[in-house]
C-alpha positions in Angstrom: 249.6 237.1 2.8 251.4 235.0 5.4 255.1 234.0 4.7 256.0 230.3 5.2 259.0 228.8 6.4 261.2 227.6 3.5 260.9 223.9 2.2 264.1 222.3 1.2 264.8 219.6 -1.1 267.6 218.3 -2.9 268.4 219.8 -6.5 271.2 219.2 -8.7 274.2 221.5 -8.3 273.9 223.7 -11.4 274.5 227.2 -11.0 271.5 227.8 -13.9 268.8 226.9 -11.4 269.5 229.6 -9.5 266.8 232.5 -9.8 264.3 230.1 -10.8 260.5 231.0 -10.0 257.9 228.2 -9.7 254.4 227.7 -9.3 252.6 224.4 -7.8 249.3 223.6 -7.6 246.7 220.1 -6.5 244.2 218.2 -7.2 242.7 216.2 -4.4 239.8 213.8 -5.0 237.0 214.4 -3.2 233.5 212.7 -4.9 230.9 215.2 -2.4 232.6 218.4 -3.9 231.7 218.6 -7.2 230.2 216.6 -10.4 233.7 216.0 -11.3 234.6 214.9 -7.9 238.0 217.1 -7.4 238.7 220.4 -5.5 242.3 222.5 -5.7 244.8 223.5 -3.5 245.4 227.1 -3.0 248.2 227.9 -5.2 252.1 228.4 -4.1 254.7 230.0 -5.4 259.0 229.2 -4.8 261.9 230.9 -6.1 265.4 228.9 -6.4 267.7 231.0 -4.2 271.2 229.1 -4.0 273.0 225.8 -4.8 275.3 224.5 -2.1 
């Protein structure tokens, strides 16, 4: 497993945030794939480290 560069984005300033774990996935549409015309994403995972 490869380690990617962290992605930041703006949250709200609340110190309960912090410590957070999350998991995100996606669907992408693609009719040749399948019968149900969608294929996944490999799946990532983030953690909530600090509010500044």
């Amino acid at each position: 497993m490869t380690a990617a560069p962290p992605n930041r984005c703006p949250l709200p300033q609340n110190l309960a945030l912090v410590g957070i774990v999350f998991a995100q996935q996606a669907f992408v549409f693609d009719p040749p794939a399948n019968g149900l015309g969608l294929t996944t994403t490999n799946s990532g995972h983030g953690l909530i480290t600090n509010v500044r």
